[in-house]
N, C-alpha and C positions, 0 to 999 in steps of 0.2 A: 919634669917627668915624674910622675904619680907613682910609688914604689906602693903594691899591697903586697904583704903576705900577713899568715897565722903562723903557727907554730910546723907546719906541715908544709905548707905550700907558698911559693914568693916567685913574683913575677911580673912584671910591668903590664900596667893594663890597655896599655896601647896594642901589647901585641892578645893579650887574655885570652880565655877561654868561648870556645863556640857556645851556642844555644844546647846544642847535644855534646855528652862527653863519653865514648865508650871504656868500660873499665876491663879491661885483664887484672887476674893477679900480679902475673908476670909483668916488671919491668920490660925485660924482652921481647916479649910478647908486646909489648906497648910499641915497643922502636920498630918491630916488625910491620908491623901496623901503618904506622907513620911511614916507614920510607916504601913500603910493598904498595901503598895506597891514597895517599896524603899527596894534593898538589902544594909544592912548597911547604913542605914541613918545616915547624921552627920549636925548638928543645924550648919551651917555656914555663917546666920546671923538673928538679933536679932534687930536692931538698932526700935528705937520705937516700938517696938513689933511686927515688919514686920518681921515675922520669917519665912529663909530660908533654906531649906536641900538643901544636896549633896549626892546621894546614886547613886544606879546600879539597870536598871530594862532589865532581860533580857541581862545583861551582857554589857549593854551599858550605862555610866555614864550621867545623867540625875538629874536636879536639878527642886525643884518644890518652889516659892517663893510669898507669899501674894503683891496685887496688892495695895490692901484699896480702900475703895469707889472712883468711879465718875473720870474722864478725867484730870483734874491737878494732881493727884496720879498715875494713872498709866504712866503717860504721865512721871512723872520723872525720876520711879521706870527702865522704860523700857525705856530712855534714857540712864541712867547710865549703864544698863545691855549690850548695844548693844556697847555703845562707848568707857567704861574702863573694864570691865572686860570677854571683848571676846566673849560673846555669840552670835550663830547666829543665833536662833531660838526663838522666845515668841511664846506659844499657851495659848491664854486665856482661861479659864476652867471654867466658871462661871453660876449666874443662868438667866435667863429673863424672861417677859413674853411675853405669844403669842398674839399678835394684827392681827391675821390671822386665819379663823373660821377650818383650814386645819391644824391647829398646837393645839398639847394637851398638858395637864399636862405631864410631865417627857418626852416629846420630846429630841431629841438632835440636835440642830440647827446650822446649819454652816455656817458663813457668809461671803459671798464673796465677801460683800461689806457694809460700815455702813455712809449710812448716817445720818446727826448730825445735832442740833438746837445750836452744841455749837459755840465758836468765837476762838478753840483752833487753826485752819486753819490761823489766822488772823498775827501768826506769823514770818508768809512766807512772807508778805508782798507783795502775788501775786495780780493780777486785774483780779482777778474774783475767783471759787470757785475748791476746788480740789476735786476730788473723793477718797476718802478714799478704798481702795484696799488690799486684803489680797493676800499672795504671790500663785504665782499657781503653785507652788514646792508644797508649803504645803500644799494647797488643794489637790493635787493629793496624795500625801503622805495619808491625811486622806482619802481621796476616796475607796482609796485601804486597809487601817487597815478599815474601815467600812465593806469591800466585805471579807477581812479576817478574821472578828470577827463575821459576822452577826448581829452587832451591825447598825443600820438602823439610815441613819441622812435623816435631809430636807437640801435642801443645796437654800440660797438667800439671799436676803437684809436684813440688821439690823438696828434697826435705834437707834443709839445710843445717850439718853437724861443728860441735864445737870442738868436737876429737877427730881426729884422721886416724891413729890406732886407736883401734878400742878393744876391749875385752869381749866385751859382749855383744859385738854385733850385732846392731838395735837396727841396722838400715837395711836387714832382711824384713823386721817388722813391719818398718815405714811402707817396705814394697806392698804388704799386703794389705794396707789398708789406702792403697792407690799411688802410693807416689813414684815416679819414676825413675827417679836419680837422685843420687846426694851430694853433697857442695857444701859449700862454708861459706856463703858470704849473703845470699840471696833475702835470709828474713831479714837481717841488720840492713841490708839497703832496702828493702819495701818499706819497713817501720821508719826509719829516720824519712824516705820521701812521705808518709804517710805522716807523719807528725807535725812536715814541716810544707806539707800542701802539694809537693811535686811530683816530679814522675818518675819511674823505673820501671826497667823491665832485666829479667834473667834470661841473656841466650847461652845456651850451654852445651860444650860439642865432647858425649861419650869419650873419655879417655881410657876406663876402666869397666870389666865386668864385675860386679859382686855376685854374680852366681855363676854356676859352670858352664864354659871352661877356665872362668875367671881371668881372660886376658887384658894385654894392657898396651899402652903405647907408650913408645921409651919418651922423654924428655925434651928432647927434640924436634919429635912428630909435633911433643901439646905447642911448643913455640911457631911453628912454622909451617903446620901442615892442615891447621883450623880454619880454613881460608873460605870455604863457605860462610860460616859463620860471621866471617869478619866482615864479608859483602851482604850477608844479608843484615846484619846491624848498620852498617854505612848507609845501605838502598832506605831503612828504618828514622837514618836520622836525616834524611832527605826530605821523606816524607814528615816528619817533625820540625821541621821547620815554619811550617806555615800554621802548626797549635798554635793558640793564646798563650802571651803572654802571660807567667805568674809570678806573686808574690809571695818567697816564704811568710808562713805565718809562724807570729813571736810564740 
């Protein structure tokens, strides 16, 4: 019996990961996932309490795996995913808020693109700056489990932040030059699938207002009460299923 792991993740690959993996930040959020939705879920990894399942939704094997806060986490979690053990699909599952007066509480937000205040870009060693891109497989993919479920998304820019408090509240800015929501994870997962040939996509369900009346949802709600979202990524990786096969590239 074949043991892989990295530095992050370890896990026999009899039982592995599906073709699609959805990410939450939240561990939690991950197990809620797995057992609310997952035929046969099985904990197939654990490594710092980033716990991932392996189960069947719909008959098609699908893995759901905690990201952890903020751009250097998911950026490793969904490096390893893409490069050692096969996956070709990340959909990030998570919450954000709306910096857009046209987006509400428990929205479902799809981003097609995240621009970023982070320096995760800086790795490439390019001369100048990349656009952070989600794949248009998978958008289309969710386009269509949206029009299948009735389940209703906004589809536009993200702007994904390296700070959660800030001084200067820069994601009023962001709003006004289109984007709709802010988040932490979405550029560092476009750019590592973009660097490394694969696919992503950011679904993202309003946790928070950043403009008036400035509400929120307690802690609880973001773990357990996302559940749109969490069906319309599942119906998404359904539909991903039947993409081509890919190859990261070195």
């Amino acid at each position: 019996m074949e043991h892989i792991k990295t530095p992050h993740i370890s896990l026999q690959d009899e039982i592995a990961f599906g073709k699609t993996v959805l990410m939450p930040g939240d561990p939690l959020r991950a197990k809620f996932i797995a057992e609310n939705f997952l035929e046969n879920p099985k904990l197939v990894n654990n490594v710092r309490g980033i716990q991932g399942y392996t189960g069947y939704y719909r008959g098609v094997k699908v893995s759901v795996m905690a990201s952890g806060m903020g751009m250097p986490s998911i950026g490793i979690y969904s490096y390893e995913l893409f490069k050692f053990f096969s996956v070709q699909n990340i959909i990030r599952v998570g919450s954000a808020g709306a910096i857009n007066e046209d987006v509400k509480l428990k929205d479902v937000v799809v981003g097609i693109g995240a621009s970023t205040n982070s320096n995760f870009q800086s790795q490439y060693g390019l001369k100048g700056s990349i656009a952070p891109v989600c794949s248009f497989d998978l958008l289309k993919a969710v386009n269509t489990a949206s029009e299948n479920t009735d389940i209703n998304i906004k589809v536009g820019s993200l702007f994904s932040s390296d700070t959660f408090y800030d001084d200067t509240t820069p994601a009023k800015e962001w709003g006004k030059v289109g984007c709709l929501a802010v988040e932490m994870e979405a550029a560092a997962l476009y750019l590592t699938a973009q660097r490394l040939g694969m696919r992503a996509l950011a679904v993202c369900t309003i946790s928070d207002l950043v403009y008036p009346p400035f509400d929120s949802l307690e802690a609880e709600d973001r773990e357990k009460t996302f559940t749109d979202m969490m069906r319309l990524a599942l119906e998404t990786a359904v539909l991903a299923e039947k993409l081509p096969t890919l190859l990261p590239k070195e």
